[in-house]
N, C-alpha and C positions, 0 to 999 in steps of 0.2 A: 214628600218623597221626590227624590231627583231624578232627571230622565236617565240619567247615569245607573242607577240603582234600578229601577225598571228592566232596563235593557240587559243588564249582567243579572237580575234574578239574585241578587245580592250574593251572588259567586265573590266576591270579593269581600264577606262579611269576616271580620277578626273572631267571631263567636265558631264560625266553623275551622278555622284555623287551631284555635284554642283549645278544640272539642276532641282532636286526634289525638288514642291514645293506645297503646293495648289494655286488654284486658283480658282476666283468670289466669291460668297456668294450663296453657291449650291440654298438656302431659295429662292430668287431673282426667281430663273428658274424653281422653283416647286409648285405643288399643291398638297393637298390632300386628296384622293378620295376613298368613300365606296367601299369596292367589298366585293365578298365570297369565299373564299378561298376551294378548292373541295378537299378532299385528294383519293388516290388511295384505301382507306380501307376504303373506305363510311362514313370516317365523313366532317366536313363541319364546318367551325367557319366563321366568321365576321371579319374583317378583313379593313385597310386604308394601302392606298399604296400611295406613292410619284409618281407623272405623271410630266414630263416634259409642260410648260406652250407653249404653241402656239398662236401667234395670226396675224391677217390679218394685212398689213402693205400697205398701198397705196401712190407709189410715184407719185408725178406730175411733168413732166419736161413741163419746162418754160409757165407755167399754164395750162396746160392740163394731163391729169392721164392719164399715160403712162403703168403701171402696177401695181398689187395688189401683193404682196409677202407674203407667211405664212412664220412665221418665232417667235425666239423666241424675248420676249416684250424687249429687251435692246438693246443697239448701233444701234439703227436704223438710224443714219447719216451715221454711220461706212455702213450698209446694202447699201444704195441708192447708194452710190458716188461707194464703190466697185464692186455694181450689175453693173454699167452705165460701169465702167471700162471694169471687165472682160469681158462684151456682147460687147466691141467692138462700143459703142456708141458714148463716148466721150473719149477724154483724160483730164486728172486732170490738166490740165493747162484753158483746157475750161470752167472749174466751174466758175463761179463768185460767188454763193451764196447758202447757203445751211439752210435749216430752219425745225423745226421741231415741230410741236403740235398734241399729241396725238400722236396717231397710223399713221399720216401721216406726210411725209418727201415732200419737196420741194424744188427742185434746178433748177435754174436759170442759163444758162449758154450767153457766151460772142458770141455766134455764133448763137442760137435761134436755136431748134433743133424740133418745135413743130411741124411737119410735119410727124416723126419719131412715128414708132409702134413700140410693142416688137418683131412683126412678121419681120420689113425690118432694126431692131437694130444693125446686124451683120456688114451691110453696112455701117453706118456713121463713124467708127472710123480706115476706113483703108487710110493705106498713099500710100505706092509704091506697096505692096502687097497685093493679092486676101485675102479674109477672109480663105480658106485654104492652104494659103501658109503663114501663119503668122509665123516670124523668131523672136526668142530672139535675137536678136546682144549685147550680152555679152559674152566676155571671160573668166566667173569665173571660178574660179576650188576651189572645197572641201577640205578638209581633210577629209578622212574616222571617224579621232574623232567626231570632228565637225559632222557630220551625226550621229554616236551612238548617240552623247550627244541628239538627239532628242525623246529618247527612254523617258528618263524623262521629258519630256512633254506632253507624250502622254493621259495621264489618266486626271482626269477631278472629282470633287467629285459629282457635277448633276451626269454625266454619272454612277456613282457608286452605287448614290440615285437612277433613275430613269433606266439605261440600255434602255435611249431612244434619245439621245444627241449625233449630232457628235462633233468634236476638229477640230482648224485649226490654226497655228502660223505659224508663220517666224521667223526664228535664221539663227543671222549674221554668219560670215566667221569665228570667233570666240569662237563660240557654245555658243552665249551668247543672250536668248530670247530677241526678239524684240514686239511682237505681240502674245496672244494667246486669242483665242476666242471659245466660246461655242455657239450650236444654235441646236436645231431640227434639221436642215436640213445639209445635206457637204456643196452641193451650196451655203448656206446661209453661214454655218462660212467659208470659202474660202469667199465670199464674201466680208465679214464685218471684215474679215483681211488686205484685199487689200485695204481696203477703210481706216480701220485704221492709214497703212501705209503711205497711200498720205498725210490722213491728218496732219501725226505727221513729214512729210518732207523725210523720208524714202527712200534711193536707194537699190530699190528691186531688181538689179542687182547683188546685194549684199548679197542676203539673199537668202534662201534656204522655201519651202514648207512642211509645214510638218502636213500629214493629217488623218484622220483615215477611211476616206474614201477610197472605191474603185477610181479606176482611168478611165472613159471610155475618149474617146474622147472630149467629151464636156466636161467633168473637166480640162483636161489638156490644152485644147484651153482657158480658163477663166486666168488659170496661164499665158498662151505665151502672150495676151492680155493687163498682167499687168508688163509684162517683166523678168516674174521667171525663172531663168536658171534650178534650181536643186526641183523635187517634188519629198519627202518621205512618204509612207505611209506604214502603218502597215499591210493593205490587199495586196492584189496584184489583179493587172490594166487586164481592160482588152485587148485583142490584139489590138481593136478599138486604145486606148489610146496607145499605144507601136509606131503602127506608128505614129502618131498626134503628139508623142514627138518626135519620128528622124528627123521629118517635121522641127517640131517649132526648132531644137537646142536645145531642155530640156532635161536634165538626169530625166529618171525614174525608181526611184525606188521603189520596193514593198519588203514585207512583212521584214519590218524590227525589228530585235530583236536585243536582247543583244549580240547573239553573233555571227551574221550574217545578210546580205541584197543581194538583190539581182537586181543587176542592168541590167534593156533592153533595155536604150537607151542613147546614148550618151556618154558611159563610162572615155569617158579621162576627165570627170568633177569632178571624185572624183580622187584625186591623189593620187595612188600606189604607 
């Protein structure tokens, strides 16, 4: 690495350049809604603002409705199969079928899991190891480019329209987007990234996390769940989340910018 490179935090990498793009059709994830806008000098106009769209999403595994999701109105297959994922329910091999009408998703898997609540979910998808001892068993390692390059992907034109939207994608070993997705909620686009993945065939062992969420424990247990070795996000984690990743084998990293990140756990995944 050159002192050049060091010093600029690879602000100058062509991977982030490359990486700006829009994405969705913001219209799709919005409404728009009267208010009255107050000002600090006592006037007062009338006013419409763009609100992010939310709405209830009810899965049923293998005919019985397992949980209701708020979430926003699009990739709701992507939602289900990644929710089932990261909670630890099933593995993506288990699906046989996946159906959607409406506001409600339905899947069917090869094993019948209809016994299963969201309350005892954590238990159905472990193999050798406790639900808190869950281990990524990959050996990736980054390039610190490759992590910048995730700088442009971060922004979202919902989240610019409404300032109520989080971001979540996966970019390969080569800083070249796989997955980006928009939602109300992190849980939800972490989510309906994972789920995206499985179903486009994807080895997320391969891929990196990239989020605009904070990091507690239970986001980064959703990642180890779907086998993500590397989560970046733009916030920074909380401690909860710091161990949960030395746990799982995840590098985490927070508060990532242009020309700096700061990594807590796992650090030989980005290669210096």
């Amino acid at each position: 690495m050159t002192e050049k490179k060091k010093a600029y935090g690879y602000i100058c990498s062509p991977y982030i350049e490359k990486a700006r793009k829009p994405i969705h059709m913001p219209e799709k994830y919005t409404t728009s809604y009267p208010a009255k806008r107050i000002y600090s000098d006592g006037r007062a106009e009338d006013t419409k603002v763009l609100l992010a769209k939310e709405c209830p999403v009810k899965l049923f595994l293998d005919g019985k409705l397992f949980t209701t999701l708020f979430s926003s109105p699009y990739e709701l297959k992507e939602l289900a199969v990644g929710h089932l994922i990261t909670e630890g329910v099933v593995r993506f091999r288990e699906i046989e079928n996946v159906e959607t009408e409406g506001s409600e998703v339905r899947i069917r898997t090869r094993k019948g899991t209809q016994s299963l609540s969201p309350e005892t979910a954590g238990e159905a998808g472990k193999d050798e190891k406790a639900g808190s001892e869950i281990f990524v068993d990959s050996d990736s390692v980054f390039d610190p480019q490759t992590v910048f390059a995730g700088i442009g992907y971060l922004e979202s034109d919902t989240y610019k329209l409404t300032r109520g939207t989080h971001l979540a994608a996966l970019i390969d070993k080569s800083g070249k987007l796989a997955v980006q997705i928009v939602d109300v909620g992190r849980h939800n686009a972490v989510d309906k990234a994972v789920g995206a993945a499985y179903l486009k065939g994807l080895d997320l062992s391969q891929h990196y996390l990239l989020s605009t969420g904070r990091q507690p424990a239970y986001m980064v247990t959703k990642a180890a769940w779907a086998g993500i070795p590397l989560i970046a996000t733009k916030a920074m984690p909380f401690d909860s989340g710091v161990e949960a990743a030395k746990k799982a084998n995840i590098c985490l990293i927070g508060q990532l910018r242009k020309e700096s990140m700061l990594i807590f756990a796992n650090k030989w995944r980005v290669k210096l």
